[in-house]
C-alpha positions as CSV (number, residue, x, y, z in Angstrom):
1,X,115.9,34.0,168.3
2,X,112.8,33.0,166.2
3,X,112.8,33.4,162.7
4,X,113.4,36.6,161.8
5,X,110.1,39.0,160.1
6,X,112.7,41.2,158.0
7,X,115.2,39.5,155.8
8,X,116.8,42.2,154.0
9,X,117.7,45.5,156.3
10,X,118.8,48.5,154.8
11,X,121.0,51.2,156.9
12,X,121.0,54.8,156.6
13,X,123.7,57.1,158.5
14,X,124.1,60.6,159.8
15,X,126.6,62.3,157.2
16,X,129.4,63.3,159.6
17,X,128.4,61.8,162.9
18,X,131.5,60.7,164.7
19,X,129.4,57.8,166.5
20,X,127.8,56.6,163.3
21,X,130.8,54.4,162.1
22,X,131.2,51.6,165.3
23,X,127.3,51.6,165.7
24,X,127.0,50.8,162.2
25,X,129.3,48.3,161.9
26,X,128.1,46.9,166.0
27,X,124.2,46.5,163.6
28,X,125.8,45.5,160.4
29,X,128.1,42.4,162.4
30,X,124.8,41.6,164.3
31,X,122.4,41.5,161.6
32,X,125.2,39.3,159.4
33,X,125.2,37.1,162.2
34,X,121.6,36.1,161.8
35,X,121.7,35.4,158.1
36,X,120.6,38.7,157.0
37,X,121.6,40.6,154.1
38,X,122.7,44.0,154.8
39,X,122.4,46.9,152.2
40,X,123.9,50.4,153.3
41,X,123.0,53.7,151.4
42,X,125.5,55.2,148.8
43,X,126.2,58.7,151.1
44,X,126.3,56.8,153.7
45,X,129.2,54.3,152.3
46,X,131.3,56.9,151.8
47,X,131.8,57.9,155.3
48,X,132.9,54.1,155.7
49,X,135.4,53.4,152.7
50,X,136.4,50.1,154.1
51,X,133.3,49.1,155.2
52,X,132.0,45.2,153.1
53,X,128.9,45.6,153.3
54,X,126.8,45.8,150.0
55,X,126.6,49.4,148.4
56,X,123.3,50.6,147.1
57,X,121.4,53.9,145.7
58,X,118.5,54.9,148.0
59,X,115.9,53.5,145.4
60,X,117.9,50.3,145.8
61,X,117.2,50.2,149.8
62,X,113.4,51.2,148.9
63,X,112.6,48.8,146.4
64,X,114.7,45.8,147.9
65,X,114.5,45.8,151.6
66,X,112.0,44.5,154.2
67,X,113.2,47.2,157.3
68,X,115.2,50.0,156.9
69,X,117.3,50.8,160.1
70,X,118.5,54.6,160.5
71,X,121.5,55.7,162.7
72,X,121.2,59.4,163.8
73,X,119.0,62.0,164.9
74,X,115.3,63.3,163.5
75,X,116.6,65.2,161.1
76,X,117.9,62.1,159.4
77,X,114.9,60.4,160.3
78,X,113.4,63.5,158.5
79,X,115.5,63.0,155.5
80,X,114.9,59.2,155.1
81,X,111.4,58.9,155.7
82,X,110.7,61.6,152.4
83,X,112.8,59.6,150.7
84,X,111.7,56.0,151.1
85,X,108.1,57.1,151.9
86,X,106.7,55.6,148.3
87,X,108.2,52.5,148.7
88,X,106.1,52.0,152.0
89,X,109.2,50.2,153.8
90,X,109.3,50.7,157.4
91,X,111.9,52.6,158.9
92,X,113.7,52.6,162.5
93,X,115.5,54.9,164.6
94,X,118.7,54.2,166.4
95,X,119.2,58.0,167.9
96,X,123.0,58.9,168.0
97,X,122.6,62.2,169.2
98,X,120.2,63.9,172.3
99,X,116.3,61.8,172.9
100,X,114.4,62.3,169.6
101,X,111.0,62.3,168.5
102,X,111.6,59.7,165.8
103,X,114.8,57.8,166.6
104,X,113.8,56.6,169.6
105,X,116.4,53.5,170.4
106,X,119.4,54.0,171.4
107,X,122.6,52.8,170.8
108,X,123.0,51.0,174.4
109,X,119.3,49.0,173.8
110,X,121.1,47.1,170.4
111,X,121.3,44.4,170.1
112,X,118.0,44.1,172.3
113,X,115.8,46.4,170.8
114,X,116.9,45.2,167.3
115,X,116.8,41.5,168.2
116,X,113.0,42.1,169.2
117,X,112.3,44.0,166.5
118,X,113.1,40.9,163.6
119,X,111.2,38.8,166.0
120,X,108.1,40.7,165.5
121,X,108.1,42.6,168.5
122,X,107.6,45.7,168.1
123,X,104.8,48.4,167.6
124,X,104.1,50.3,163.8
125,X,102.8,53.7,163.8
126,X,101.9,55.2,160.5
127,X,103.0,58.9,160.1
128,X,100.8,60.9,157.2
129,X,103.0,63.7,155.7
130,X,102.2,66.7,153.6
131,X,102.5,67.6,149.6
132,X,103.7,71.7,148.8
133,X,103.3,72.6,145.4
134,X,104.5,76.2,144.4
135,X,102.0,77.2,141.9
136,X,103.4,80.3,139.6
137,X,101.4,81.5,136.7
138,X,99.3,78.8,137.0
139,X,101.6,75.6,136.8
140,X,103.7,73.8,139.5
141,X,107.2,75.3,139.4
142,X,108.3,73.0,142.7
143,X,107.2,70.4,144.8
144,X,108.6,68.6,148.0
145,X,107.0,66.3,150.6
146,X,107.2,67.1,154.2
147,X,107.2,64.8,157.2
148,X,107.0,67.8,160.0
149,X,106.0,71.0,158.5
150,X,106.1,73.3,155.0
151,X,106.7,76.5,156.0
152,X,106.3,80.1,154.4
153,X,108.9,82.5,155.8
154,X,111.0,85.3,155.2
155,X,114.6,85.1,153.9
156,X,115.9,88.9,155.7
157,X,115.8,90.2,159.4
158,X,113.4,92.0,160.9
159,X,110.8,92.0,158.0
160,X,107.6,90.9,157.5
161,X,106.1,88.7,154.9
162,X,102.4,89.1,153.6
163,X,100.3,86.3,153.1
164,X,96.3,84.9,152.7
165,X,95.4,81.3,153.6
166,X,92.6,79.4,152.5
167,X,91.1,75.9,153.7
168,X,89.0,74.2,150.9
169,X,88.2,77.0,149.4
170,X,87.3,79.2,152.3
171,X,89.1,82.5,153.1
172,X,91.0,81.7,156.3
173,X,92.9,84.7,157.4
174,X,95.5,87.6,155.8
175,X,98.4,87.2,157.8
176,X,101.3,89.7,158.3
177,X,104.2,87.6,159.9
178,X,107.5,86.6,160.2
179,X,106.0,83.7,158.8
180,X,103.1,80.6,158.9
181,X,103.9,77.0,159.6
182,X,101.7,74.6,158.3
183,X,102.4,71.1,160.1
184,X,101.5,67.7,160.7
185,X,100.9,66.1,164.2
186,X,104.6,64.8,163.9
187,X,105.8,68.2,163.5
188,X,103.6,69.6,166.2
189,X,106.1,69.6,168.6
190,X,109.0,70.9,166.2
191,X,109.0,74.5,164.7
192,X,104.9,74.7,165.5
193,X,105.7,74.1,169.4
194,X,108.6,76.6,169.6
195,X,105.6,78.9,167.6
196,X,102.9,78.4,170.6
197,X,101.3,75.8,168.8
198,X,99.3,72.8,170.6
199,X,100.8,69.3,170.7
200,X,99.1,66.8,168.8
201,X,98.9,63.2,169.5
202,X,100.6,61.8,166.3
203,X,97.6,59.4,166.0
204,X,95.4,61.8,165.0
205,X,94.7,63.3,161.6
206,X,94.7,66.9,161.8
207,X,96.9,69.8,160.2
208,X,97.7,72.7,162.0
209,X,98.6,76.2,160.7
210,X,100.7,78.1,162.7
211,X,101.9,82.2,161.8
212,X,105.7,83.0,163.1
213,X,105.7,86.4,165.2
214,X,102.4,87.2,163.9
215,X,101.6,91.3,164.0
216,X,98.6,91.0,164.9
217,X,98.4,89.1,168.6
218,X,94.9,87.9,167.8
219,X,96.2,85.7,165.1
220,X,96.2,82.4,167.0
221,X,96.9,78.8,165.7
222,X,94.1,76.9,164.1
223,X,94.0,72.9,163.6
224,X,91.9,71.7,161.0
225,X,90.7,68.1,159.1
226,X,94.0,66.0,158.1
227,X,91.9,66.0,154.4
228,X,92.1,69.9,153.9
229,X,93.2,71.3,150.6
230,X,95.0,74.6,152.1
231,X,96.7,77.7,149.9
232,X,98.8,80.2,150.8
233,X,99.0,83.3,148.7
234,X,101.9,85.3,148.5
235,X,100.8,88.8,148.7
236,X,101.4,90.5,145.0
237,X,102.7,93.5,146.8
238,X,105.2,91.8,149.0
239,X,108.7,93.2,148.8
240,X,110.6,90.9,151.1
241,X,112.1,87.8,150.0
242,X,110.5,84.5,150.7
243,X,111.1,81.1,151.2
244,X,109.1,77.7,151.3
245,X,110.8,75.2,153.2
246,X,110.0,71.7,153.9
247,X,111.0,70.1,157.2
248,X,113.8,72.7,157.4
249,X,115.5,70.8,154.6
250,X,114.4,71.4,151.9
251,X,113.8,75.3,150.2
252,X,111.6,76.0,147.4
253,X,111.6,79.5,145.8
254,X,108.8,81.8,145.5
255,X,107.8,84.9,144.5
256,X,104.7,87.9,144.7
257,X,101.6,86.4,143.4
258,X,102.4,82.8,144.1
259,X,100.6,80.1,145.6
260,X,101.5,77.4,147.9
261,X,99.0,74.3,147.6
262,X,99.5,71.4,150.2
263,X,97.8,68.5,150.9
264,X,98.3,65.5,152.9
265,X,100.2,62.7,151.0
266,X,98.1,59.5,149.8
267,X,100.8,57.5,151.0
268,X,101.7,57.3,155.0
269,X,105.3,56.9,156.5
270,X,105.6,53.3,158.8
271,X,107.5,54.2,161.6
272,X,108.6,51.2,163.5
273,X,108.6,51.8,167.4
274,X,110.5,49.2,169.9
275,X,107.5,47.6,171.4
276,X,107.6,49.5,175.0
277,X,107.2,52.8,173.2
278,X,105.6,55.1,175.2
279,X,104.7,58.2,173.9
280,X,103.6,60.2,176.9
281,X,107.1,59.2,178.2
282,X,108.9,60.9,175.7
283,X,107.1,63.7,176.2
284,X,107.9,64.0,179.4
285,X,111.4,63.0,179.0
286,X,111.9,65.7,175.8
287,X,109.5,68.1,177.8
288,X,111.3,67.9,181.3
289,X,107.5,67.5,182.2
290,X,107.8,67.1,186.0
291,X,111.6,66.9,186.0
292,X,113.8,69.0,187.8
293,X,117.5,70.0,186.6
294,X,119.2,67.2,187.7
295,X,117.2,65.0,186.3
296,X,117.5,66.3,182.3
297,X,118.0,64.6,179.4
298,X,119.9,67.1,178.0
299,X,123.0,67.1,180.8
């Protein structure tokens, strides 16, 4: 192999994922047999006690390394990529679990994939993300990034929650719904598909607000410019309990009268791809697009 573009990889696993220990340690053998150094996360450590590789906080794994390598499933990928998105490292999927979104190699392409990857092979996508802010009596009480969505829902069954959107400015819509998702292209076909929202080409720069179970059926989904400053008002007069959440992972408390400011991040996510990466293929492949039953990914 040709000298290698990443020198110091940084590995990230799955907390609890039974597979997660011998692929680790199949990447962390292969890696030290190159002449890499090889940092692991803290949490992830732990699920390796005897493990002797070099133990570092996820700061550590920002600041120090050139590629960081995660071993699960999108939400990890999720998790990792709000977490190292300031340090602007790029980060890579090795999917443990069912075809993902993000993690996109599998364990049975290493050491191929990975050997391709230090070579320079490979293709980079940047991802943008979005900032919430919960603004209550006029200061930010919480904040969160989100790589798929922020979304405004109710905590209880069968309840509605009340709420006004605005884009720059603008009066939007009043919406009365189980809920409204507000999501980037990489989240389009998360929580925002399963809502009836469009699929967006993760290439593109556009936002797009989606309302959950919606009362009133003409309420449909509306994409607007990446660059939009967009608020969500918690009606004063709402009763039930509501939630902001932040790629499903992260829950920031609101109440009556609040307001929800998000913007998209200065800073973009670089998502490292192996370099056949086909998009349109996944889609199909996640999609069953043209696939009958026998033919699932899921079976």
């Amino acid at each position: 192999m040709s000298n290698p573009v990443f020198h110091t990889i940084g590995l990230i696993g799955k907390f609890g994922d039974p597979h997660f220990s011998a692929t680790l340690s199949q990447i962390a053998d292969h890696l030290r047999q190159r002449q890499l150094r090889v940092l692991i996360d803290e949490s992830s450590a732990r699920q390796i006690p005897d493990n002797s590789l070099e133990v570092v906080s996820r700061a550590t794994i920002g600041q120090q390394c050139d590629l960081v390598i995660v071993l699960g499933g999108d939400g990890t990928m999720l998790n990792a990529a709000r977490s190292l998105v300031n340090y602007e490292v790029p980060i890579l999927g090795v999917n443990l679990g069912r075809l993902g979104f993000l993690a996109d190699v599998s364990p049975s392409e290493i050491p191929h994939s990975l050997d391709e990857v230090l070579a320079g092979q490979f293709r980079e996508a940047r991802r943008s993300l979005l900032h919430a802010q919960v603004i209550h009596d006029g200061q930010v009480a919480s904040e969160a990034d989100a790589l798929n969505d922020v979304v405004v829902h109710k905590r209880e069954v069968a309840r509605m929650i009340e709420v006004e959107a605005f884009v720059d400015g603008r009066f939007l819509n009043a919406y009365r719904a189980d809920g409204l998702i507000i999501s980037t292209p990489t989240g389009s076909t998360a929580y925002a598909l399963a809502g009836g929202g469009p699929i967006i080409h993760p290439g593109l720069e556009a936002v797009v607000l989606v309302p959950i179970c919606p009362h009133t059926l003409t309420n449909r989904p509306i994409v607007v410019k990446a660059d939009s400053v967009i608020e969500v008002a918690l009606n004063a007069a709402n009763t039930t309990d509501t939630l902001v959440t932040c790629d499903g992972q992260v829950s920031l408390a609101i109440e009556p009268g609040d307001r929800i400011v998000i913007r998209k991040k200065e800073i973009k996510m670089r998502l490292i791809h192996p370099i056949n990466h086909d998009y349109f293929k996944l889609l199909r492949a996640k999609l069953r697009w043209g696939l009958g039953p026998e033919a699932s990914p899921f079976t």
